[in-house]
N, C-alpha and C positions, 0 to 999 in steps of 0.2 A: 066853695073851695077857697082857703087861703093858704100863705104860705107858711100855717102851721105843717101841710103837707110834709116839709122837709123833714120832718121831725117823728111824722107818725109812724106807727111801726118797725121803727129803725132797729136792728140789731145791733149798727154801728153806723157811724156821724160818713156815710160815704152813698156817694155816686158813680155808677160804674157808667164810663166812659162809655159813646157808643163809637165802636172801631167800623169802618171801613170793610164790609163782605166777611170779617171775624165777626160781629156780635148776629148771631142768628136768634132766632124766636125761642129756639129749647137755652139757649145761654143768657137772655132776660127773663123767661121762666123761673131759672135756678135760681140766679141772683135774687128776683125777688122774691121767691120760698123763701130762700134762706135769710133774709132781713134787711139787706141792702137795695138801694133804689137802679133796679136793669133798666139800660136803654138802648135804643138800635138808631143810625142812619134810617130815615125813611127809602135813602135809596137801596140797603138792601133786599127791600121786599120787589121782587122784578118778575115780572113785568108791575108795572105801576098798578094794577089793578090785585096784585095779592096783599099791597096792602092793608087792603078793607077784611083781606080773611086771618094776617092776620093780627088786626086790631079785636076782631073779636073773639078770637081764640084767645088773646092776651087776656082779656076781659072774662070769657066763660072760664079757662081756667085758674084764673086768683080768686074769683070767688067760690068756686068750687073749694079751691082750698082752705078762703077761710073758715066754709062751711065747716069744712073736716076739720080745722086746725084753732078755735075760735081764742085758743091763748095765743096762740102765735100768728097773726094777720099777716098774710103779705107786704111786705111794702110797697109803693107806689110803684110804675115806670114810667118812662119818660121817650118820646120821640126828638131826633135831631132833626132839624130840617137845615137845608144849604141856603141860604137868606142871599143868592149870587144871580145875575141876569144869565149867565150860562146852565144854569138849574130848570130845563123848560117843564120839569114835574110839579115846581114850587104851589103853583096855583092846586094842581089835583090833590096834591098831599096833604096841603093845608086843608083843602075841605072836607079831605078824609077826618084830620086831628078835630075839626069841628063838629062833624057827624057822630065819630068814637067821645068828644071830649076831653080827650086828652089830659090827662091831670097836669102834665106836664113838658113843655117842650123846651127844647135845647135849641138854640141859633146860631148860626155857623154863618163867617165868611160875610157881612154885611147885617146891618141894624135896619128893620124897616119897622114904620108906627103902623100900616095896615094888616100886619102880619101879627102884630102884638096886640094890635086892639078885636082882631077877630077869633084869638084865643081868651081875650080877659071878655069876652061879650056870653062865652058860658062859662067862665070861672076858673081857666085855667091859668100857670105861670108861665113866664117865658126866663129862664138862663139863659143869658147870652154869654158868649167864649171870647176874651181878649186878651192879649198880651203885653198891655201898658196901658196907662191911664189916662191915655187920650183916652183909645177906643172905649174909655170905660165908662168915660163920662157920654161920650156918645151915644152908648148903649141905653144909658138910663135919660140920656134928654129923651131915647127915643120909647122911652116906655118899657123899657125891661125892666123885670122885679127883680132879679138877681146877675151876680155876674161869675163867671167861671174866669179864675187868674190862672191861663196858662202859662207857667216859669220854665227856664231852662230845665234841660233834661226830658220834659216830656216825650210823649211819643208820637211818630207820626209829625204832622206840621208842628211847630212847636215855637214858641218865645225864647228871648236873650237873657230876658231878667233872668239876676235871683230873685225866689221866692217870696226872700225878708222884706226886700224892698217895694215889689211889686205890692205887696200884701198891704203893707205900711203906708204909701203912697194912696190908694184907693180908699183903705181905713182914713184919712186924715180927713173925708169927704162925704163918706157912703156904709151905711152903719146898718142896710139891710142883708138878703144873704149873700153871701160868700163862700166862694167852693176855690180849692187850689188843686192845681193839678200840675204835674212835673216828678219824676221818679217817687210815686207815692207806692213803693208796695211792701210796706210788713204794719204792724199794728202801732209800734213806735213812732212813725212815718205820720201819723192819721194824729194823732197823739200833737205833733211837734208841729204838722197846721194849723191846729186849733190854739194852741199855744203864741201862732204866730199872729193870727186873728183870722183865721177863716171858721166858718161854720162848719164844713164836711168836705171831706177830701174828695179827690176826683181822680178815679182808676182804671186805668185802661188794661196795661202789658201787664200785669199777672193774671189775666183774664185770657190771655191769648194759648195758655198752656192747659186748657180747661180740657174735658172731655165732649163739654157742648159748644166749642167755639167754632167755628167754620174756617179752620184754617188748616192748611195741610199741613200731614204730619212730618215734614220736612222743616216747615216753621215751626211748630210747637219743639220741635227739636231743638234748634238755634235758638229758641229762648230760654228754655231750660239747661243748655250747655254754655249761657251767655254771662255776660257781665260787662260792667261802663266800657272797657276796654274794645266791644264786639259792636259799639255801636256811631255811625258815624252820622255827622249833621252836613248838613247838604242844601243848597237849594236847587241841583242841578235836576233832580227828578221831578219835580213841577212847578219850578219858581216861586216855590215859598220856602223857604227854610224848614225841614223838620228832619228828622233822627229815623236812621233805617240801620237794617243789619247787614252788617259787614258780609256776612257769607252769602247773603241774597244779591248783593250787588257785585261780587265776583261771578256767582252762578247766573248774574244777566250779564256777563259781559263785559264789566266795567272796572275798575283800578281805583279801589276805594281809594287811594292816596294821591290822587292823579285827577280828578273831579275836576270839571270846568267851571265855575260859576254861570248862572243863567241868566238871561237879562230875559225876565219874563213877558216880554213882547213881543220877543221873538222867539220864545219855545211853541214846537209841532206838536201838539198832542192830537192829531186825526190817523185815523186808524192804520194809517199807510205810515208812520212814523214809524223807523224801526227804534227807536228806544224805547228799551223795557219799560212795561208796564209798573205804573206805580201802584202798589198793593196787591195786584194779581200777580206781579213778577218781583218785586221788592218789596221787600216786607219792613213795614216800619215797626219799631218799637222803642219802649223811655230807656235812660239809664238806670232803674230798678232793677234791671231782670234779675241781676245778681240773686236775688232771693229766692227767686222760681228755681225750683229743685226737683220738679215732677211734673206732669202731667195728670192732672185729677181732676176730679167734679167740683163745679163752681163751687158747692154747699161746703167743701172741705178746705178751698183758699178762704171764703170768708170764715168759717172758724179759726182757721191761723190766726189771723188777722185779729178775729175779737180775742183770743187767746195775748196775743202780741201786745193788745193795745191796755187788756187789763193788767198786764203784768208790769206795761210800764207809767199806770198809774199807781199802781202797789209803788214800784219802786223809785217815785218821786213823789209820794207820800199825798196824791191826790184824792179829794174829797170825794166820796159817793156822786153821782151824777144824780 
């Protein structure tokens, strides 16, 4: 395996984020049918042992497809794993992604070299997620092949930077893959990362409005009726700064305008804490939604998307890929 991976089978130059108890097994299925690289939180798979069923459901069913589909291959998918000493699954997960192989994992929340050298020991990659270029360089002392630039707007936990800069800074250094991630969601979007110098965009919140996403139909609501205006940045919901919706956080209780800052040492998150749950009860999502206008099947937002993105190489007079 190398990191030609990113590239094979693509529909389009993207990565579909993996959300938090939204990205389900049937919503990295679709995405990868349809051309783009599906991935999930290992912690959605609960208890800790449904992961192993479904890594190989993930696996019997793309090949199956290829079988049936032999011009149009699957794309790859991808596992997240939480790289955090609060993560006590890390070790089990990890030996799942070893045993499956994983083509591809995602690192979240800390860089570790034993985690990366027991994915590259069968030939898998590791993207790690940062938000400036310390952690970036950190990331790759520590053995990661690529890096996810999360920039403002994103969804969920999310970075300060602009895009331009973040992109810029890492480029001046690091000339392997590169994924951007921060309100990526129409074809344009994808188009004007690559342009900035990333490889493949990275998407999360138009993904949230799916028909295969695991999110109640309450939130796939409020993203489809949403726009930058609906969404507010916060670190009060787990002492990290990221971007939730406005209407989830009145329906927990809370005065989007009125927010406390956290000082994450001393926020309660054990089960006797009555603040709203984050992502069971607060729903995050980027400043893109604006574009989300329905509720549909994954296979139908990524042809938007390639639809979007060819038209805005037509109309800036871009060369054939």
């Amino acid at each position: 395996m190398s990191l030609s991976i990113l590239k094979e089978n693509l529909k389009l130059p993207v990565v579909c984020a993996p959300m938090f108890i939204v990205s389900s097994l049937e919503l990295v299925l679709a995405q990868c049918k349809a051309g783009v690289i599906g991935s999930f939180p290992a912690l959605n798979a609960r208890p800790a042992e449904v992961l192993d069923a479904w890594l190989s459901r993930l696996k019997e069913e793309l090949a199956v497809h290829d079988k049936e589909h032999p011009g149009q291959p699957a794309a790859p998918f991808a596992v997240n794993l939480i790289v955090h000493r609060s993560n006590v699954r890390l070790e089990q997960d990890l030996a799942l992604c070893v045993k499956h192989e994983v083509p591809i994992v995602i690192t979240s929340l800390g860089a570790r070299e034993d985690v990366n050298e027991a994915i590259h020991a069968y030939g898998g990659i590791v993207l790690h997620d940062v938000i400036n270029n310390t952690f970036a360089r950190k990331a790759i002392a520590k053995g990661a092949d690529g890096l996810i630039a999360v920039a403002a707007g994103a969804g969920g936990h999310t970075g300060a930077q602009s895009p331009f800069v973040l992109l810029q800074e890492i480029r001046e250094w690091f000339d392997g893959p590169l994924l951007l991630s921060g309100a990526i969601s129409t074809g344009s979007a994808i188009l004007a990362a690559q342009a900035a110098g990333a490889d493949l965009a990275y998407i999360g919140s138009a993904f949230i409005a799916t028909e295969e996403a695991h999110a109640q139909p309450e939130y796939k609501r409020m993203v489809v009726e949403g726009d930058a205006s609906h969404i507010v940045l916060t670190n009060y919901i787990t002492g990290v700064h990221g971007n939730y919706l406005r209407a989830s956080l009145v329906t927990g209780g809370l005065d989007p305008d009125n927010l406390p800052t956290a000082t994450p040492s001393k926020m309660d998150f054990s089960a006797g804490s009555s603040r709203p749950k984050a992502w069971k009860e607060i729903w995050g999502a980027g400043q893109g939604i604006g574009a989300v206008k329905a509720v549909s099947p994954a296979a139908e937002v990524v042809a938007r998307l390639a639809s979007e993105y060819q038209a805005a190489r037509v109309r800036l007079g871009c060369k054939s890929s």
